[in-house]
Every structure is written in C-alpha cells, then in structure tokens.
N, C-alpha and C positions, 0 to 999 in steps of 0.2 A: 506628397508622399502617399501612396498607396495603403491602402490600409490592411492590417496584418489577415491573409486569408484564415485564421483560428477566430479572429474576432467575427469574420463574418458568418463563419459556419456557426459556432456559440449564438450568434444574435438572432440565427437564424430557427434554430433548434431548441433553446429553452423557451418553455413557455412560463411566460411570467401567471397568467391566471392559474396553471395549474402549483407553480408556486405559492401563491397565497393561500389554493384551498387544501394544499397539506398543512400547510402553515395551522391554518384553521384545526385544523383534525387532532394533527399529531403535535399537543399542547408543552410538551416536555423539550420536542424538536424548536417550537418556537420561541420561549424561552432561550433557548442556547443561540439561536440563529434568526434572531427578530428581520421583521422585511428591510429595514434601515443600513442593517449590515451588508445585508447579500446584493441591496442595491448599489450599497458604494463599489463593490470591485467589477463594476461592468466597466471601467475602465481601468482597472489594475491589468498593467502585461504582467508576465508572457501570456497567462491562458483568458485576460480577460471577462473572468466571473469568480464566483467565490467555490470552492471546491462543495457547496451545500447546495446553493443556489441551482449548479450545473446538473445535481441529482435529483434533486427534489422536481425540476422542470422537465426531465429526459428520460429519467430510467419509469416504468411500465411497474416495477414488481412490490405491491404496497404490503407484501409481508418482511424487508428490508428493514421500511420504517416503522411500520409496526415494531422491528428490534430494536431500531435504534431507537425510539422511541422511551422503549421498555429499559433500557440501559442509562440513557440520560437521567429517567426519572429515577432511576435507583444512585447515579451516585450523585446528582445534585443535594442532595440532604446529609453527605459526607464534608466532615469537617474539613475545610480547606480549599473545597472545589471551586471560591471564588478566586482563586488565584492562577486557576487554569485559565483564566478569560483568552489569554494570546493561542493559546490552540486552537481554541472557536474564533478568531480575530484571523489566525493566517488563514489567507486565502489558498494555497498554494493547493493543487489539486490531488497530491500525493499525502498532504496532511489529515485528511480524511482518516486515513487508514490507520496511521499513528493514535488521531483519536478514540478508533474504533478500538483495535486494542486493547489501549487504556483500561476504556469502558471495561471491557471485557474482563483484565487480571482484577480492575477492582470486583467485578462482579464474585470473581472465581474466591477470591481473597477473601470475601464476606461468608463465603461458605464455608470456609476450610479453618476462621479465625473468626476474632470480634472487634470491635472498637475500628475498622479502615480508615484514614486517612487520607485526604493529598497533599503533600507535601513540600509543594510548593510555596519559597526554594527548597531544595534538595531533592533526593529521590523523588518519581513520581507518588509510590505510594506506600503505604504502612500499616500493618495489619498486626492486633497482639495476638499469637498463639502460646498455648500456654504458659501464661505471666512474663511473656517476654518479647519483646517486638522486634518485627523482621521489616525492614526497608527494601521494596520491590523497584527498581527502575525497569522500564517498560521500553523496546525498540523496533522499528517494523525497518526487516533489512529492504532498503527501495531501490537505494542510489539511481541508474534510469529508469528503470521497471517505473514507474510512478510517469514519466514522463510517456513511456510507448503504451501504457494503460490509454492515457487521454485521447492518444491519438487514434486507439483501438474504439476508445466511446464515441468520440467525432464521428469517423468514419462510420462505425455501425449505424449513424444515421443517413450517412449518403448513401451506402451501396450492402445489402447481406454477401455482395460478393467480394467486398475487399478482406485481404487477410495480409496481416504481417508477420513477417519474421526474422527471426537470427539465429548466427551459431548459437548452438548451446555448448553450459559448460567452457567458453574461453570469454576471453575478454572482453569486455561491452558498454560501450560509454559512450553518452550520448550528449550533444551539447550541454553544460552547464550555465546558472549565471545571465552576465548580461547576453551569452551568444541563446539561449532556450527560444526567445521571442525572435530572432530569422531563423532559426531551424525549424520551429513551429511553420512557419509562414514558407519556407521553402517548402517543408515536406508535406503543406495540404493545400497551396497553392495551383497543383495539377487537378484538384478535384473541385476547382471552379470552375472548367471549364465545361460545363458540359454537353458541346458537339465535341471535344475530343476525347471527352470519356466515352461516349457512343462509338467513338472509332475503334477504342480501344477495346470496348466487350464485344463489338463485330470479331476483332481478332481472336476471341478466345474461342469462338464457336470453333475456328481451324484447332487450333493449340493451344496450349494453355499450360501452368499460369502466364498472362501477361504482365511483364512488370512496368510500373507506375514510375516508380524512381528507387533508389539508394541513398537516402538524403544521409546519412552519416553512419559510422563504425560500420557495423556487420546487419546493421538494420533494412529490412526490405520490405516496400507496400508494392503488394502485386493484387490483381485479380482471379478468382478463382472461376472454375469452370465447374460444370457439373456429366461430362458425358468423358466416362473414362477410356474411351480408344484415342480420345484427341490429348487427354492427358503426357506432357514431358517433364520425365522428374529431374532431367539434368537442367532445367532452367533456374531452378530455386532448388540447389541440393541441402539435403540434409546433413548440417556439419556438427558433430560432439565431440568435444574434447574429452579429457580425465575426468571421470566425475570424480575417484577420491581425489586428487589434486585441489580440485575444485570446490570440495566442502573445506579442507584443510584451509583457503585459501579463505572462503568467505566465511567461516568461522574465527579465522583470524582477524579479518577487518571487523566484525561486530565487536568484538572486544577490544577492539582499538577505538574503536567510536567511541567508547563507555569508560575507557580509562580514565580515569582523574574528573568524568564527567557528573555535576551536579553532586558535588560533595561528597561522593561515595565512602569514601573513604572514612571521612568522619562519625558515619552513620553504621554502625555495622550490630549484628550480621546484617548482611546485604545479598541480596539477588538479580543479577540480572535475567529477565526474562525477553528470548526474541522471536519473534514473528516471520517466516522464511514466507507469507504467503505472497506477498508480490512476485516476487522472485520466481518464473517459471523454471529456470536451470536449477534452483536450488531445489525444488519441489523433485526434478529429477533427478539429479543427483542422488538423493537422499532415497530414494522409490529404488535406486540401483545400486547403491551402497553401505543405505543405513545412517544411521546417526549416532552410531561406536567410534566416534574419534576425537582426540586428545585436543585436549587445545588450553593455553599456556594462562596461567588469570596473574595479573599484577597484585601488587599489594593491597590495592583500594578493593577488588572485587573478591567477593565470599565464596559466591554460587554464580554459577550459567546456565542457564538452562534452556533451549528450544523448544518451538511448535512450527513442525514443519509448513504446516500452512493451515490455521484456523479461518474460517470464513464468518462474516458477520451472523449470519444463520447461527452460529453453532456457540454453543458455550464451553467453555474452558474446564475441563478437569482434570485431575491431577496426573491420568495418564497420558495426557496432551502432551505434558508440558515435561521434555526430558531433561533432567539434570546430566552436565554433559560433565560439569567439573565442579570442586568446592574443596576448598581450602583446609588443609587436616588439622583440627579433630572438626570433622565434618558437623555444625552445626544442628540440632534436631531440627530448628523450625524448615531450614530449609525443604527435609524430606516430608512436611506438612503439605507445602506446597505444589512441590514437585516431584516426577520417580527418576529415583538416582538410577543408570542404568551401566 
C-alpha cells in the first residue's frame, strides 16, 4: 500500500530539531505539549502529526508562540485546567484553534471578572462577576475550514504559487471521518510528482490559473500566475451565494452544536461564546451584512454571542465579542462579558 502522500509531505517539512528548540524556549508550550506527545502522532492518520508538532516545526513567525506561550502560562494556574488534558492530547489539526480560543475567553474572562475556572466536565469556563458566576462554553465554527486550512499549510510549503478555493457563501463539505485520510492523499498526491508539476507551471506562463485538481465539493487547488495579460477569470470563477441566508444558516448550526451540550443547561446563567475565524465565507458574510441577526436559543442556552474572527495575535474584549441573543430578563453578567447589540 502506498503511503498516504500528507504523510510524506508532513515527514518531509516538519523539522523535528526546530521542534525541540521551541520546545526549549517557549516553557509554558512544553509543558502542555512535551516531546513524547507530539512524537506519538507521527503515525496517527489522517494528517499524521499532532496539530502542535506541525506548527511548532513549519510555521517561520515566533511572535505566534510567543502568544501562545503567554496564554498557556496564564491559564495553567486556573482551577481545573488539569482536566483539559484531551484538547492538548487530540491531535486533530483543526483542534488547535479550539484551543486557542479557549485560551483566549479565559484570558478575556480574568479581565472583566475573578476567581475563572475550567470546568471540566461541564462548560468550558467560569468566571464570578459581581457575586455571581457566569458559565462560558467556548466554539470555534470549523466544520471543513480546519481540513482546507491544512491543506493550505502543506502546500505553502511546496509552491507560493499554489492557491485554493471555493464557492463562497453555499455549501461546503469536505470529506469527513474515516473518508478525511484518501481525500488528503487524493487531493496532495499530484504535488508529488514533481516533473509534472514543472509541466504544469510551464502552462501558466501562457494562462493561468492552472488547475491541479477538484478533489471534492466546490474545493479547487490551482496554480497561480503572476503576469496579468495571460490571466483567465473564467477558469476559477468567483461564486457567492446569499450572505444573509448564509449567516442565518451558520448561526443556526453553532447553536445546534451547543444545545444540550456539556450540561449547559444545568449550569446557568450560561453563555455561549463563538469564533467565526476559520470560516472565510463567514468572515464575509459578516463584512457584507453584519452580525444584526436573530437566531433562536433553546432552553439550556442564556446568551450567544460572536467574534467574527479573532486571531491568535489579538486579544478578546468585550467589543469583539457580540451578544447576538439572551434569554429575557437578560442576565447582567452576561453584558460584563459581552456587547449586546
């Protein structure tokens, strides 16, 4: 059997030495992510490393860790945060981002309250604001976004000219599950070859983009060019659906994720709080029609509230984080948190 071509580009592109000597550095990182770990998922499928391991050996930009750094050490000394162990344990390479998060509402939570929590089981986190505690569950909207991320980090190592894309704004789903490991291996399997990736950037000098393949949904890895008279926009058209449809749509699936999840209901008042950054379609959406829209909370949920798209860089305040909904007689602690809008 052939081996999966993600395993080889991964084996090929993390550097284990530079692995160790972040390791070394950034002491808060190592702790959460000892060398032990990150070495057992060099043979977990689909993506064949540990979602830490892959960054820590690849990515170039050391003021990242420097954050994340700065974040781990502040909530490790939080009551509870031994019970997080399985979020640093999944490998999965879209978990990252969930963790980061995290990090981040508890960060925001210690500002705006005292005594934070993790809460594990139940909500992720819990903060007392004025003599009364609020229970925060935390969600980074991914669904594929987390999968075409990886494929974007891969690639940015084979070629600055690969580019992917899809409709925005409609449907998008990309292998799940046990199909993730051949869809990986179908859709970077062309960028092993490389005398017919040479054939391939030949052709762009004519025209361009060239595409790669179609490996699933609406998703496309082409080539990019740089000389705009040989440029053709009907090869890779630009497709957008409804954005308000769209938000109405994935704001309804985040609060279907979170219903009845992690004892919410028991624990109140409650807020959920989510993270639209993966999501490029939602990021526009949102940029085109705002984040003025309704959306329905069951019984377990208090509050909902959004951040279109926070990035590790940045820290959480309270006019990030929009309250989109909350349960009447609206809660104070909630608007501690969040701006009800």
């Amino acid at each position: 059997m052939a081996v999966p071509a993600q395993r080889t580009l991964v084996e090929r592109f993390i550097s284990w030495d530079r692995v160790e000597e972040r390791l070394a550095r950034y002491e808060a990182i190592q702790r959460a992510f000892p060398l032990n770990l990150l070495r057992l998922h060099r043979d977990t499928p689909p993506y064949f490393c540990h979602y830490m391991a892959w960054r820590l050996g690849t990515w170039y930009n050391e003021s990242l860790f420097a954050r994340l750094d700065e974040l781990l050490r502040r909530v490790e000394s939080l009551p509870g945060w031994a019970g997080e162990r399985s979020l640093l344990e999944n490998p999965d390479f879209a978990a990252f981002w969930a963790l980061v998060w995290q990090l981040q509402v508890a960060e925001h939570l210690c500002s705006v309250g005292s005594d934070v929590h993790c809460c594990n089981p139940g909500p992720d986190l819990s903060v007392q604001v004025d003599r009364r505690r609020l229970f925060v569950e935390c969600y980074v909207f991914r669904k594929s976004f987390g999968l075409k991320l990886f494929l974007e980090d891969v690639l940015g190592h084979v070629g600055d000219d690969i580019r992917l894309d899809h409709d925005y704004c409609l449907p998008f789903s990309l292998p799940s599950n046990a199909a993730t490991e051949a869809f990986l291996d179908d859709a970077l399997r062309p960028f092993l070859d490389a005398a017919a990736l040479e054939r391939l950037r030949a052709k762009k000098q004519q025209r361009y983009p060239v595409i790669v393949s179609r490996p699933a949904s609406t998703l496309v890895i082409y080539l990019d060019g740089d000389d705009d008279d040989n440029y053709d926009p009907t090869i890779v058209p630009s497709v957008t659906g409804d954005p308000e449809a769209h938000i109405a749509v994935i704001l309804k699936e985040a609060v279907g994720q979170k219903t009845g999840a992690n004892s919410l209901g028991a624990h109140r008042p409650n807020l959920v709080a989510v993270n639209y950054l993966l999501s490029t379609d939602a990021q526009l959406a949102f940029h085109l029609r705002g984040t003025g829209h309704g959306v329905e909370l069951p019984e377990s949920i208090d509050g909902f509230a959004v951040a279109p798209g926070v990035g590790i860089n940045e820290r959480v305040i309270r006019s990030q984080l929009l309250l989109l909904k909350a349960r009447d007689p609206r809660d104070p602690t909630l608007d501690a948190v969040a701006t009800p809008i």
